[in-house]
PyMOL Python script that loads the backbone (N, CA, C, O; Angstrom):
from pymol import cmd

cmd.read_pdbstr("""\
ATOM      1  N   UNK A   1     101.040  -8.188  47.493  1.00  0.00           N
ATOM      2  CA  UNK A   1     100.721  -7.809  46.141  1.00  0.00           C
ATOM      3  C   UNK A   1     101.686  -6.719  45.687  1.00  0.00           C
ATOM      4  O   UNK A   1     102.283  -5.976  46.466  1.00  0.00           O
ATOM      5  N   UNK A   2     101.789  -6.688  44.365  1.00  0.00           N
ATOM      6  CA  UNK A   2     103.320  -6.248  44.330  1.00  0.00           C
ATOM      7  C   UNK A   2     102.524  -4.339  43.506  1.00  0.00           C
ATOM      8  O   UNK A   2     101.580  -4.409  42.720  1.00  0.00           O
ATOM      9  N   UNK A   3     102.911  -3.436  43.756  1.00  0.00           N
ATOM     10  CA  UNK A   3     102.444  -2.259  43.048  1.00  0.00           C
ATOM     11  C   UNK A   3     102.652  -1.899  42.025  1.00  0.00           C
ATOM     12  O   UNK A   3     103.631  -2.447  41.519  1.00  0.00           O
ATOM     13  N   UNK A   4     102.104  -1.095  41.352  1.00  0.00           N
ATOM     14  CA  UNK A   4     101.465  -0.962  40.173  1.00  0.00           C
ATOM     15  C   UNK A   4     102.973  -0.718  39.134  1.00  0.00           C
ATOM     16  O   UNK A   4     103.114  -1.123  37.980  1.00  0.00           O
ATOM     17  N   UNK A   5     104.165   0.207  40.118  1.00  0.00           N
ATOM     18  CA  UNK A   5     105.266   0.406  39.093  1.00  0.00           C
ATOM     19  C   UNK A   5     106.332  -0.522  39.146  1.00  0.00           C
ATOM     20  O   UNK A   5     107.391  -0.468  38.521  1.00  0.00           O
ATOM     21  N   UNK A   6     105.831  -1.651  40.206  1.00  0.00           N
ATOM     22  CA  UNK A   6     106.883  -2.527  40.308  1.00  0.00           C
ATOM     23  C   UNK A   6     106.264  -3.678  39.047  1.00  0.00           C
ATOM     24  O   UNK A   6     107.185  -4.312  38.532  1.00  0.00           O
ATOM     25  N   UNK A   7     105.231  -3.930  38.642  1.00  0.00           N
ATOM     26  CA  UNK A   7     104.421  -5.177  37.980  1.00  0.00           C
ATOM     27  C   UNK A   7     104.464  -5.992  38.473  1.00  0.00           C
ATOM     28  O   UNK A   7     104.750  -5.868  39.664  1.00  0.00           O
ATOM     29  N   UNK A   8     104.198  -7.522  37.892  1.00  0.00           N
ATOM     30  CA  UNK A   8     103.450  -8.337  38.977  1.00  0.00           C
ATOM     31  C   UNK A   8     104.761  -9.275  40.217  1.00  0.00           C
ATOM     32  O   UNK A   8     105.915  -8.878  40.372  1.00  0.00           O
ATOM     33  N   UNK A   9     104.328 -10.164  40.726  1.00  0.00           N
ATOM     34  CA  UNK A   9     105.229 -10.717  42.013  1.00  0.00           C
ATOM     35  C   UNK A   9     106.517 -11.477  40.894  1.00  0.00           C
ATOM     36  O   UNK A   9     106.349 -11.420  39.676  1.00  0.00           O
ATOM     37  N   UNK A  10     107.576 -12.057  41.409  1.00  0.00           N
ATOM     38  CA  UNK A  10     108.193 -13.147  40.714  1.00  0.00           C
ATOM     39  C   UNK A  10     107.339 -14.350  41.215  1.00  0.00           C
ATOM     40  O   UNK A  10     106.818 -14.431  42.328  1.00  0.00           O
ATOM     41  N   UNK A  11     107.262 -15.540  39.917  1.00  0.00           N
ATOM     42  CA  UNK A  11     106.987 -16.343  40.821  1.00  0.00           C
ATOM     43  C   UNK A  11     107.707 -17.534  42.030  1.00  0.00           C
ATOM     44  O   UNK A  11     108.790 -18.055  41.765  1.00  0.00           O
ATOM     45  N   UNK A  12     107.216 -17.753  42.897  1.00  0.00           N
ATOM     46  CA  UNK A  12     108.205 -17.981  43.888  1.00  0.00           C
ATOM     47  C   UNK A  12     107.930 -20.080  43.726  1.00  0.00           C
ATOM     48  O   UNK A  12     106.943 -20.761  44.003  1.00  0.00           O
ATOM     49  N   UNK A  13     108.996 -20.388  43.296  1.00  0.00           N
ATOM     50  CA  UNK A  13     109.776 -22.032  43.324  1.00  0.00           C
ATOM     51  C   UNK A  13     110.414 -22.280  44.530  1.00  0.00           C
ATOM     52  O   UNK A  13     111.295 -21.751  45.208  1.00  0.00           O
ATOM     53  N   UNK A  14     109.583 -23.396  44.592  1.00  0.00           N
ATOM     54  CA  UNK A  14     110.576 -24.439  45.697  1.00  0.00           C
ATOM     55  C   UNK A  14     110.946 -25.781  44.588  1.00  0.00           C
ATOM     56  O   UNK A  14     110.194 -26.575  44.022  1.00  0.00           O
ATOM     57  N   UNK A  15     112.431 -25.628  44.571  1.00  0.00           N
ATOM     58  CA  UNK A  15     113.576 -26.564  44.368  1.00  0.00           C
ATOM     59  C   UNK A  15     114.202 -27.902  45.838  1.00  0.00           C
ATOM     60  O   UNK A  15     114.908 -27.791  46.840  1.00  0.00           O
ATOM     61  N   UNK A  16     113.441 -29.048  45.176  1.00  0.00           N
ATOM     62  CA  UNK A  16     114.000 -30.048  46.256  1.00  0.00           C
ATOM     63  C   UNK A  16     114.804 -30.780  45.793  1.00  0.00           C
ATOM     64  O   UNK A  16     114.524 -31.715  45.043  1.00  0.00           O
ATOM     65  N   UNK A  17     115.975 -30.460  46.176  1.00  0.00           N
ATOM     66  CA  UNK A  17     116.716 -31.599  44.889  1.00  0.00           C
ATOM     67  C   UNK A  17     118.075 -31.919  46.120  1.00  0.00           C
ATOM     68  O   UNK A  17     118.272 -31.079  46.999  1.00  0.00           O
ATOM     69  N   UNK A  18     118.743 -32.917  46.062  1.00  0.00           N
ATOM     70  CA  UNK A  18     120.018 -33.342  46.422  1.00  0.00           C
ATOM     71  C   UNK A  18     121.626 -32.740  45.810  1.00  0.00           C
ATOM     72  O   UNK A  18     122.551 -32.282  46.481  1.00  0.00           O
ATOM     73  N   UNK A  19     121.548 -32.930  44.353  1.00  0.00           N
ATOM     74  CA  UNK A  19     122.367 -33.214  44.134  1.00  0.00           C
ATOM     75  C   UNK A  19     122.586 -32.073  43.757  1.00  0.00           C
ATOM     76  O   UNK A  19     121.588 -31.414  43.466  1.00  0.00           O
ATOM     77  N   UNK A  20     124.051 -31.364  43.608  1.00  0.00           N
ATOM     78  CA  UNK A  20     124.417 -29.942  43.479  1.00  0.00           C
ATOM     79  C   UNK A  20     124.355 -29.821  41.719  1.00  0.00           C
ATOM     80  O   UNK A  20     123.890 -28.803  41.205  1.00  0.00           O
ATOM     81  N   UNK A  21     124.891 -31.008  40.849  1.00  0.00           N
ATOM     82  CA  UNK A  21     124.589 -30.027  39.494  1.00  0.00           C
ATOM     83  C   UNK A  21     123.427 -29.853  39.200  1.00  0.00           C
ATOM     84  O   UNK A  21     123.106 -28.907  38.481  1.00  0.00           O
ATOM     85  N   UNK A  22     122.484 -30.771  39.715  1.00  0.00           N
ATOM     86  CA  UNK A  22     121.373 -30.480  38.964  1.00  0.00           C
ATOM     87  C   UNK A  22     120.251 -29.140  39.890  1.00  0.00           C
ATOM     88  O   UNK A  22     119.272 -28.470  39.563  1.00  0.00           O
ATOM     89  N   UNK A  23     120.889 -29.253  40.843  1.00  0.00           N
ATOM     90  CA  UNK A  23     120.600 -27.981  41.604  1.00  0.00           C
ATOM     91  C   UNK A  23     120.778 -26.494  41.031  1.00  0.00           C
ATOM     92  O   UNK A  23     120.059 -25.499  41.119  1.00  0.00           O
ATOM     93  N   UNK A  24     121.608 -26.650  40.613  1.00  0.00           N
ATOM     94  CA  UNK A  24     122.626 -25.571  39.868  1.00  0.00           C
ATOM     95  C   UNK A  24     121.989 -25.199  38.859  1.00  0.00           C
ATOM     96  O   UNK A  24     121.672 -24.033  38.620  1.00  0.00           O
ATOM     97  N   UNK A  25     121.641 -26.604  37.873  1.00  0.00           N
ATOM     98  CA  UNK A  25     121.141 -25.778  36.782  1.00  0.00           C
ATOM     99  C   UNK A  25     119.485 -25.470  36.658  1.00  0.00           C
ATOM    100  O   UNK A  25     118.815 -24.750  35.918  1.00  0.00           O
ATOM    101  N   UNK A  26     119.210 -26.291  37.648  1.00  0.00           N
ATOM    102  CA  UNK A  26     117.941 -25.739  37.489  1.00  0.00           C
ATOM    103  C   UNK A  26     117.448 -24.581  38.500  1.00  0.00           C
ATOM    104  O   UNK A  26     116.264 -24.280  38.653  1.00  0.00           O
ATOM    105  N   UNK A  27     118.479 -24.008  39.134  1.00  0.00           N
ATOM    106  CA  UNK A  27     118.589 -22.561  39.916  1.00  0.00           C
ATOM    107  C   UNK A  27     118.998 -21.317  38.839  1.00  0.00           C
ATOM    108  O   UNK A  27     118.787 -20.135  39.107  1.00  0.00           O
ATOM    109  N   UNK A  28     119.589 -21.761  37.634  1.00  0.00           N
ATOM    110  CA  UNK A  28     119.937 -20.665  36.830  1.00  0.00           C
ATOM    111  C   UNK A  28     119.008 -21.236  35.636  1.00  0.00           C
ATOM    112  O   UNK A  28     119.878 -21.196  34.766  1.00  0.00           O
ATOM    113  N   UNK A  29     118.041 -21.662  35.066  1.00  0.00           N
ATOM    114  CA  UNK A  29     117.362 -21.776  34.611  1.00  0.00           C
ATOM    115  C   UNK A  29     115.814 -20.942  35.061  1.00  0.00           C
ATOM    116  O   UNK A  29     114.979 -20.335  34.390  1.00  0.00           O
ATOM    117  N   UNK A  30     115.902 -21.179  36.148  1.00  0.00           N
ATOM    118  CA  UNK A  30     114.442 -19.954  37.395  1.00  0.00           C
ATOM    119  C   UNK A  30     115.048 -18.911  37.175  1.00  0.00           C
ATOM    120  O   UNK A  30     114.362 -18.072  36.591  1.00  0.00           O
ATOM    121  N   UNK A  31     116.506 -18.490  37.507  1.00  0.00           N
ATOM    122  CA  UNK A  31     116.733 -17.288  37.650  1.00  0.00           C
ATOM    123  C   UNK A  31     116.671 -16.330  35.919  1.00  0.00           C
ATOM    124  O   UNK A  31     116.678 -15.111  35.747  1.00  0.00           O
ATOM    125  N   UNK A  32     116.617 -17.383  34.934  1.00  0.00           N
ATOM    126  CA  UNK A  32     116.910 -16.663  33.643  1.00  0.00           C
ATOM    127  C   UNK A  32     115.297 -16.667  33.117  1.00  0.00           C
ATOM    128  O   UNK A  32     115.068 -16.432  31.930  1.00  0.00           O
ATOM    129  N   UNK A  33     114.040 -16.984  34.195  1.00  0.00           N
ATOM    130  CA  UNK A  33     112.502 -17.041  34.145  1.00  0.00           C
ATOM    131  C   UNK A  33     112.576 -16.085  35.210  1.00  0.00           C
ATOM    132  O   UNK A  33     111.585 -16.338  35.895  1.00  0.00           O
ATOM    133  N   UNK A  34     113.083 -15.296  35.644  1.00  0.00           N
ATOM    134  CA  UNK A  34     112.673 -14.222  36.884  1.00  0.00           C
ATOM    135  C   UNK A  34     112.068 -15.162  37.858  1.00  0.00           C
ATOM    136  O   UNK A  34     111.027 -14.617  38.225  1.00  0.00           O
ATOM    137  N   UNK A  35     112.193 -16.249  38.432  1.00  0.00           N
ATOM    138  CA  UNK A  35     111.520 -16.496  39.172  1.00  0.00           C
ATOM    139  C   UNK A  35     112.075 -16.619  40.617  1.00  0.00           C
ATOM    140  O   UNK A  35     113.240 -17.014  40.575  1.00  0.00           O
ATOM    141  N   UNK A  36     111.448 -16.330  42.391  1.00  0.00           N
ATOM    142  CA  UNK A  36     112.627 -16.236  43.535  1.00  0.00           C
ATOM    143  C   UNK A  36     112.186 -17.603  43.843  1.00  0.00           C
ATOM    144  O   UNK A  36     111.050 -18.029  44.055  1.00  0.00           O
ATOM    145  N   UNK A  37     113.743 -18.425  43.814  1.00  0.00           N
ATOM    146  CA  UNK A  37     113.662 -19.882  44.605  1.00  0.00           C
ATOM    147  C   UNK A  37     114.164 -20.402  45.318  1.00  0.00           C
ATOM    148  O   UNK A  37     115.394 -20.380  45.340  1.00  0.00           O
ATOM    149  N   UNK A  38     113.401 -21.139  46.266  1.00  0.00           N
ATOM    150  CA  UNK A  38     113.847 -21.757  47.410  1.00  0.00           C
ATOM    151  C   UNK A  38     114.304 -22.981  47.372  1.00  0.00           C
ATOM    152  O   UNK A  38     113.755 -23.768  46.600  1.00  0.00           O
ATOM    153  N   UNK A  39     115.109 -23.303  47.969  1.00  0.00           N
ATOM    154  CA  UNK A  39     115.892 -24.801  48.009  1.00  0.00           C
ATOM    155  C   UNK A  39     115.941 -25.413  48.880  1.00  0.00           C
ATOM    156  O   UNK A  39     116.629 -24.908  49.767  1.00  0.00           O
ATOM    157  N   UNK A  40     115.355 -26.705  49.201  1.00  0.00           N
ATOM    158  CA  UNK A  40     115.390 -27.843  50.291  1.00  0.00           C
ATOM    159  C   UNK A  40     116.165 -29.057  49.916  1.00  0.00           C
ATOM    160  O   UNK A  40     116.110 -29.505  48.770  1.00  0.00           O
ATOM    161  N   UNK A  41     116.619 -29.397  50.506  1.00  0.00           N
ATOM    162  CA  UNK A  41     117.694 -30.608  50.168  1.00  0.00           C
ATOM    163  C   UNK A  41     117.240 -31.810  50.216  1.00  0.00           C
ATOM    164  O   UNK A  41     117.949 -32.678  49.707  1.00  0.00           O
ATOM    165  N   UNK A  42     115.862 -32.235  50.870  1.00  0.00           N
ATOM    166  CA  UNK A  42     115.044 -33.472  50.876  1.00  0.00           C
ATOM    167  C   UNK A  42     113.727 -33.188  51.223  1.00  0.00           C
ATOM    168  O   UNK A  42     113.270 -32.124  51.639  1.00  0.00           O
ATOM    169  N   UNK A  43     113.223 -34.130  51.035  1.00  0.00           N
ATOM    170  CA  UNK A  43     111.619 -34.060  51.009  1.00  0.00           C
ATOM    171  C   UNK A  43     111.129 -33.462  52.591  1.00  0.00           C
ATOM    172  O   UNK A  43     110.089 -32.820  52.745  1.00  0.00           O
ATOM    173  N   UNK A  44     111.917 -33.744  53.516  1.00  0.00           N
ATOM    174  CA  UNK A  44     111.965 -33.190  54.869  1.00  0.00           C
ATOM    175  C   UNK A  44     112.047 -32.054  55.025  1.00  0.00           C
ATOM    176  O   UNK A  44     111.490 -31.660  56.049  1.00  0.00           O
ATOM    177  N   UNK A  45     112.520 -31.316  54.429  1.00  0.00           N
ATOM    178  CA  UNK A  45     112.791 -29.966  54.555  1.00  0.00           C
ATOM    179  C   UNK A  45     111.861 -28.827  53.601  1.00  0.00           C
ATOM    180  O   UNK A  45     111.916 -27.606  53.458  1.00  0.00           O
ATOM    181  N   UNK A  46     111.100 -29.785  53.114  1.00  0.00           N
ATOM    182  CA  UNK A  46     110.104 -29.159  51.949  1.00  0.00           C
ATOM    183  C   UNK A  46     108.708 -29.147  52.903  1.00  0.00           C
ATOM    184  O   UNK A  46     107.952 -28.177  52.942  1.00  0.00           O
ATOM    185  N   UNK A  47     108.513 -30.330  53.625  1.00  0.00           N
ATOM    186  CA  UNK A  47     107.593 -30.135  54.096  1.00  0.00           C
ATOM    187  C   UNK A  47     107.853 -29.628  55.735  1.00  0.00           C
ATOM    188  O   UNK A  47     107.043 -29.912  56.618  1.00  0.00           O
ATOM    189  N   UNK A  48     108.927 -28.952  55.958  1.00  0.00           N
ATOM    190  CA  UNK A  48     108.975 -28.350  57.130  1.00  0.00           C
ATOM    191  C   UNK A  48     109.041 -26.810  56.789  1.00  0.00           C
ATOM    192  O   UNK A  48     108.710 -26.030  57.681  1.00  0.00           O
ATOM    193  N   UNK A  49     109.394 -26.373  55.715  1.00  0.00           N
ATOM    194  CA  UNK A  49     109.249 -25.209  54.691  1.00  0.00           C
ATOM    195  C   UNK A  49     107.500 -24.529  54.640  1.00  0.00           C
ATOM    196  O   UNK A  49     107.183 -23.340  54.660  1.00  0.00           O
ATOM    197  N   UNK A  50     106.626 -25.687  54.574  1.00  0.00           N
ATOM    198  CA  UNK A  50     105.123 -25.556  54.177  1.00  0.00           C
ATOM    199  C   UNK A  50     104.380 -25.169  56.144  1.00  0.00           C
ATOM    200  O   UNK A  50     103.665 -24.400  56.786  1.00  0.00           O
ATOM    201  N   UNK A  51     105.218 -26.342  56.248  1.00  0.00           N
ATOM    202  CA  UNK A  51     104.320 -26.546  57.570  1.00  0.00           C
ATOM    203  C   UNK A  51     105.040 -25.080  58.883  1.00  0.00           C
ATOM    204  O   UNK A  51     104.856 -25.019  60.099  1.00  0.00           O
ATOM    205  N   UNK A  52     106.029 -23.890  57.757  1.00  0.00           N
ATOM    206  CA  UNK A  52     106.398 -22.897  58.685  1.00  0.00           C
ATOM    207  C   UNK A  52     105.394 -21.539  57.867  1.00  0.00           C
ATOM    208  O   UNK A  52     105.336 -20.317  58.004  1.00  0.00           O
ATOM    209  N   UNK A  53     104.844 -22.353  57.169  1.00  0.00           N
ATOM    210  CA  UNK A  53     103.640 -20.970  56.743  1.00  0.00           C
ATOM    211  C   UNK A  53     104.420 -20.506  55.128  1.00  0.00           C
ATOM    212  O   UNK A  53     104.079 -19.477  54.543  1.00  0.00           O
ATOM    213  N   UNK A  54     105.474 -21.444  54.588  1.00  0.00           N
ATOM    214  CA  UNK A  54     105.829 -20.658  53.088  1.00  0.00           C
ATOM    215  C   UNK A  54     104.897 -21.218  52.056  1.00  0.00           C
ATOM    216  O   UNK A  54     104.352 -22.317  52.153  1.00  0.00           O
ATOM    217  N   UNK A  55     104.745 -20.311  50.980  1.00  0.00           N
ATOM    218  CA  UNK A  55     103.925 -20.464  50.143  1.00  0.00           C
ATOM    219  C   UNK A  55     104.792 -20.556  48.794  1.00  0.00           C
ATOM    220  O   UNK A  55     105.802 -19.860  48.688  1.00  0.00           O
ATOM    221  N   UNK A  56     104.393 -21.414  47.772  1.00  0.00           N
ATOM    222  CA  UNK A  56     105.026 -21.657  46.490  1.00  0.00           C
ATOM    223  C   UNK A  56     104.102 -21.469  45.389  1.00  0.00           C
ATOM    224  O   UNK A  56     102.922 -21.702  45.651  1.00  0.00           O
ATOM    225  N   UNK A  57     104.391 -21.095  44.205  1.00  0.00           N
ATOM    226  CA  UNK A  57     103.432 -21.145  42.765  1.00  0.00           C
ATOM    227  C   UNK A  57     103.953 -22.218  42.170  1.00  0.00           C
ATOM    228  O   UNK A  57     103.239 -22.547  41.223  1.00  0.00           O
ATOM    229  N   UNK A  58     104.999 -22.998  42.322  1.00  0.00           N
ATOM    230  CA  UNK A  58     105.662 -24.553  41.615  1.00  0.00           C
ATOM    231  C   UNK A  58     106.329 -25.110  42.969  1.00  0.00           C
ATOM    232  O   UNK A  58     106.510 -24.671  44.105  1.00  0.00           O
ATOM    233  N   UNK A  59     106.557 -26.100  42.386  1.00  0.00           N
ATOM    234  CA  UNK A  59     107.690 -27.032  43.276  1.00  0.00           C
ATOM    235  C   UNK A  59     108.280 -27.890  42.549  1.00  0.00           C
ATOM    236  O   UNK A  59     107.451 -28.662  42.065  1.00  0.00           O
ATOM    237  N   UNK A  60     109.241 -28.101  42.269  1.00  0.00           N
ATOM    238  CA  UNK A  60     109.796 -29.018  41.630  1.00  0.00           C
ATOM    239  C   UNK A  60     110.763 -30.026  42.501  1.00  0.00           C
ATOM    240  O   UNK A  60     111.683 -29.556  43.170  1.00  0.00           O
ATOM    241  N   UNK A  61     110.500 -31.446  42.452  1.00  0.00           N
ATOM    242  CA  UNK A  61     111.339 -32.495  43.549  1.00  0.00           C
ATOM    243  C   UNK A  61     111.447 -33.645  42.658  1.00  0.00           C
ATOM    244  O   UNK A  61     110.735 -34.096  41.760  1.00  0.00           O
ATOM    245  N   UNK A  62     112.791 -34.047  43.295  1.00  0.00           N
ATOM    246  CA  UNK A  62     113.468 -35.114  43.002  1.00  0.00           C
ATOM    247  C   UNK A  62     112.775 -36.480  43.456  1.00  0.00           C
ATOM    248  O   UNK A  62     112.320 -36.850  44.539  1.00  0.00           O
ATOM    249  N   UNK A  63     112.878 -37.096  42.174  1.00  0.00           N
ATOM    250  CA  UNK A  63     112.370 -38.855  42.644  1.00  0.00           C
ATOM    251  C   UNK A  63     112.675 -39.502  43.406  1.00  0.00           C
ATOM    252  O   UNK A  63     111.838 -40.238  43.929  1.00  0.00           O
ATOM    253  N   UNK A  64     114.451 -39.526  43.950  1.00  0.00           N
ATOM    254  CA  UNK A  64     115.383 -39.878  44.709  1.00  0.00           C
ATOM    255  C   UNK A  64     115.783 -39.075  45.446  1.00  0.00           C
ATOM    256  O   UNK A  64     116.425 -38.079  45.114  1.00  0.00           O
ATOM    257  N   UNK A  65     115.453 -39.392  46.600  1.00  0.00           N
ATOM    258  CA  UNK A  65     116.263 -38.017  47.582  1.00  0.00           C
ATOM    259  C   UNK A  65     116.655 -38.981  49.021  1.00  0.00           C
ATOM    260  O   UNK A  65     116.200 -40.101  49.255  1.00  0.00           O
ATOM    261  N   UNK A  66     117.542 -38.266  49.816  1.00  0.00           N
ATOM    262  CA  UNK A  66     117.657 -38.852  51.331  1.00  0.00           C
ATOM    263  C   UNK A  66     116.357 -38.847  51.968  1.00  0.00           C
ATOM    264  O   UNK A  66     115.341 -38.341  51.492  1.00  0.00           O
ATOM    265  N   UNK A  67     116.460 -39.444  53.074  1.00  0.00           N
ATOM    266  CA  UNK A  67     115.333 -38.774  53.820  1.00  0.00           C
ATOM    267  C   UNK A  67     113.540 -38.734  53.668  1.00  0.00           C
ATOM    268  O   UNK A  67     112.776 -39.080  54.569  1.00  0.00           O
ATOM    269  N   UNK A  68     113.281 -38.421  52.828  1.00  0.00           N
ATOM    270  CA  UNK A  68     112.006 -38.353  52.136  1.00  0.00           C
ATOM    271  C   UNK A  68     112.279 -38.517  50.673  1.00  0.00           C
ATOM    272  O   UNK A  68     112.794 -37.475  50.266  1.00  0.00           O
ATOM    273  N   UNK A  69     112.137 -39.438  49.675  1.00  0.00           N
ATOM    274  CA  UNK A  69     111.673 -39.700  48.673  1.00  0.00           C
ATOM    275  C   UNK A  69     110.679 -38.528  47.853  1.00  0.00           C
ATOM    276  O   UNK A  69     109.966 -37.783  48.526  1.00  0.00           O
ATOM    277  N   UNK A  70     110.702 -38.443  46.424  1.00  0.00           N
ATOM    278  CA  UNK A  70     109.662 -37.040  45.941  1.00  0.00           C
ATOM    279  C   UNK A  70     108.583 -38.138  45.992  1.00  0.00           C
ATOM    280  O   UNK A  70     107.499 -37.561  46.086  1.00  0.00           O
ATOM    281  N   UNK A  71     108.427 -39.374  45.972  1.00  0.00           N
ATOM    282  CA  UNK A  71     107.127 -40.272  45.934  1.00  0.00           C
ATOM    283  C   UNK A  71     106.257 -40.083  47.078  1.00  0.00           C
ATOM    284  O   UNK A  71     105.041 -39.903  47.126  1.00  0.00           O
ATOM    285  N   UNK A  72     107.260 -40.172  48.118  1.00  0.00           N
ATOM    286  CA  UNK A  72     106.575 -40.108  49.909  1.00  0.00           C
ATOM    287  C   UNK A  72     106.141 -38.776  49.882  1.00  0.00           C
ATOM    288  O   UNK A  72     105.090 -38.595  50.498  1.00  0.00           O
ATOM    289  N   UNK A  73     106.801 -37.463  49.175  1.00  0.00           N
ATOM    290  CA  UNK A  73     106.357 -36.275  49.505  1.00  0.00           C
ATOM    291  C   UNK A  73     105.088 -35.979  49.105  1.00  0.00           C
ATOM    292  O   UNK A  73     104.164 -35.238  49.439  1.00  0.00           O
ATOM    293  N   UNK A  74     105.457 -37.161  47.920  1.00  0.00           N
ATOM    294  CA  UNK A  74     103.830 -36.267  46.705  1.00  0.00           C
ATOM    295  C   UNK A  74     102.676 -36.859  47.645  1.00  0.00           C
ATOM    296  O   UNK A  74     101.595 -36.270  47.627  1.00  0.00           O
ATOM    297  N   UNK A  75     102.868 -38.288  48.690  1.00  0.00           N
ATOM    298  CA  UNK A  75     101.581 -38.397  49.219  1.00  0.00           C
ATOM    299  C   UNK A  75     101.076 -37.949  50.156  1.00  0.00           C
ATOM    300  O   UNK A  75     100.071 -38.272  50.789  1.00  0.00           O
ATOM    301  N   UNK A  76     102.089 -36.850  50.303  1.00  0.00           N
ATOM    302  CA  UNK A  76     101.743 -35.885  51.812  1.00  0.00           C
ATOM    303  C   UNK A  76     100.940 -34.384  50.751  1.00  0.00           C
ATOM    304  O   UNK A  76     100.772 -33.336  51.375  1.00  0.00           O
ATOM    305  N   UNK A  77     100.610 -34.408  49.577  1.00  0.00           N
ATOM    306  CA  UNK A  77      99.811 -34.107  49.134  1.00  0.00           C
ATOM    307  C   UNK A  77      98.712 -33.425  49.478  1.00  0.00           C
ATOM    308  O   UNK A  77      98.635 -32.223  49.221  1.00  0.00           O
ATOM    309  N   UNK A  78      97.865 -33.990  50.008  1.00  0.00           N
ATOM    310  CA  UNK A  78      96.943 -33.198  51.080  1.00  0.00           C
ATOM    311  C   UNK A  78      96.827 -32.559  51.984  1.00  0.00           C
ATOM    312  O   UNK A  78      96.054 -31.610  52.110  1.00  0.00           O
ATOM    313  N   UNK A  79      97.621 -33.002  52.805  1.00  0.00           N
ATOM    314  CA  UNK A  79      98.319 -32.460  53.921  1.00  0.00           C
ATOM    315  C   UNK A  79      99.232 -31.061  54.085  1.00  0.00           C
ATOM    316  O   UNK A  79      99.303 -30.331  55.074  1.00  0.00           O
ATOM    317  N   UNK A  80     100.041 -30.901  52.525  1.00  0.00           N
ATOM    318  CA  UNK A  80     100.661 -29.851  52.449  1.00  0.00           C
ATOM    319  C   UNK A  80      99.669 -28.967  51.724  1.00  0.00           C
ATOM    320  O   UNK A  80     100.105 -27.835  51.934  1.00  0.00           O
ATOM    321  N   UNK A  81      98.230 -28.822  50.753  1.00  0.00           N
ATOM    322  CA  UNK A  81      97.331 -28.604  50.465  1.00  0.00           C
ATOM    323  C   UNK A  81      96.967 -27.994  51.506  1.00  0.00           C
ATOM    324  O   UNK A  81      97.195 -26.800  51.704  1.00  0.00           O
ATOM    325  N   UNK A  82      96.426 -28.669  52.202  1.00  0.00           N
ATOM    326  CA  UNK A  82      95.621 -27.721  53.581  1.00  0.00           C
ATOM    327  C   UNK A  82      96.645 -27.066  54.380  1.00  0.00           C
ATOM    328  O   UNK A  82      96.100 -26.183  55.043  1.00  0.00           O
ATOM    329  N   UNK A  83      97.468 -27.103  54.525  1.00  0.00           N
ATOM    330  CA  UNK A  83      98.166 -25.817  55.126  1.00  0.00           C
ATOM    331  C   UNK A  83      98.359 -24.797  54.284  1.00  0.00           C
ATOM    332  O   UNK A  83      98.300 -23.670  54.776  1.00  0.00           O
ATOM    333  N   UNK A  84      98.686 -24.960  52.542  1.00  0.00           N
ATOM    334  CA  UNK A  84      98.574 -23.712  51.956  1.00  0.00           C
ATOM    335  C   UNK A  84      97.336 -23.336  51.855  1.00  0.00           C
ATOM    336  O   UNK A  84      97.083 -22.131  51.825  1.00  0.00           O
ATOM    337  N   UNK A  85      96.742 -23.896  51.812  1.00  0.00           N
ATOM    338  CA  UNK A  85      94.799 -23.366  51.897  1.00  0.00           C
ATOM    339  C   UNK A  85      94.472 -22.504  53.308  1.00  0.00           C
ATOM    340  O   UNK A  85      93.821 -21.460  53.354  1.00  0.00           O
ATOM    341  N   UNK A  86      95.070 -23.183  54.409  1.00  0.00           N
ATOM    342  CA  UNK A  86      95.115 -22.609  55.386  1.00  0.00           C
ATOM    343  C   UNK A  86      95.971 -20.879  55.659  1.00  0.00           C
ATOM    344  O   UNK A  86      95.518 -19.955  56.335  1.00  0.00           O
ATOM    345  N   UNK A  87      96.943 -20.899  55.083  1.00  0.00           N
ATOM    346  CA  UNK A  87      97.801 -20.039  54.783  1.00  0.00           C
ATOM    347  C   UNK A  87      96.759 -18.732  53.984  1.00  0.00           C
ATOM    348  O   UNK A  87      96.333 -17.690  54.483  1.00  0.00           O
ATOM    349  N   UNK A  88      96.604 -19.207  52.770  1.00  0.00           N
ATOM    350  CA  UNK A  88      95.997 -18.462  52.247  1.00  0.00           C
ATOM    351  C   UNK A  88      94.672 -17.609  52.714  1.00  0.00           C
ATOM    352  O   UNK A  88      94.427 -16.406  52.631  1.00  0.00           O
ATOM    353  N   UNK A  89      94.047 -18.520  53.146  1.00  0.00           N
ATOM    354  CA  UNK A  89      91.991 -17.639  53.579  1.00  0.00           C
ATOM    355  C   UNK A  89      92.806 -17.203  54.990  1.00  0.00           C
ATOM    356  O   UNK A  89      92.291 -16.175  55.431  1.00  0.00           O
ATOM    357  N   UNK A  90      93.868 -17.651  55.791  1.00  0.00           N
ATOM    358  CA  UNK A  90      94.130 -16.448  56.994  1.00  0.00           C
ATOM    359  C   UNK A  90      94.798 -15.286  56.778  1.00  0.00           C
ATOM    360  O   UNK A  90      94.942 -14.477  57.695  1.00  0.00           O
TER     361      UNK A  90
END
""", "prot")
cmd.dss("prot")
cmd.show_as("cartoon", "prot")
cmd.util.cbc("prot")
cmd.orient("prot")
């Protein structure tokens, strides 16, 4: 929790995306929203991100990706749910 003269947290983005421009701009688009973001390069790395205890207020992923698809990710859905649930009440 962030103190009283600092105000509140940034909020913290996870960016899953492949491809570098669109990486790019939607890394300086967060950054011109104050927000701190993280970047995974496929759906694999998003959910190895969750499943190491990180926590996100958005996520934003690509439809098309190597590796894991944003379709395959979204149905791990629950799964990444209960570990931030888990995360959180410990």
């Amino acid at each position: 929790m962030a103190s009283k003269n600092q105000g509140p947290a940034a909020p913290r983005a996870l960016v899953v995306e492949d491809i570098k421009v669109d990486l790019v701009v939607l890394l300086r688009m967060l950054r011109k929203l104050n927000c701190e973001a993280t970047v995974a390069h496929n759906g694999k790395e998003a959910v190895d991100l969750f499943l190491e205890g990180k926590t996100f207020d958005i996520v934003f992923f690509d439809k098309d990706m190597p590796v894991m698809t944003g379709p395959e990710l979204e149905t791990l859905d629950a799964m990444l749910q209960e570990v931030i649930d888990k995360n959180m009440s410990g």
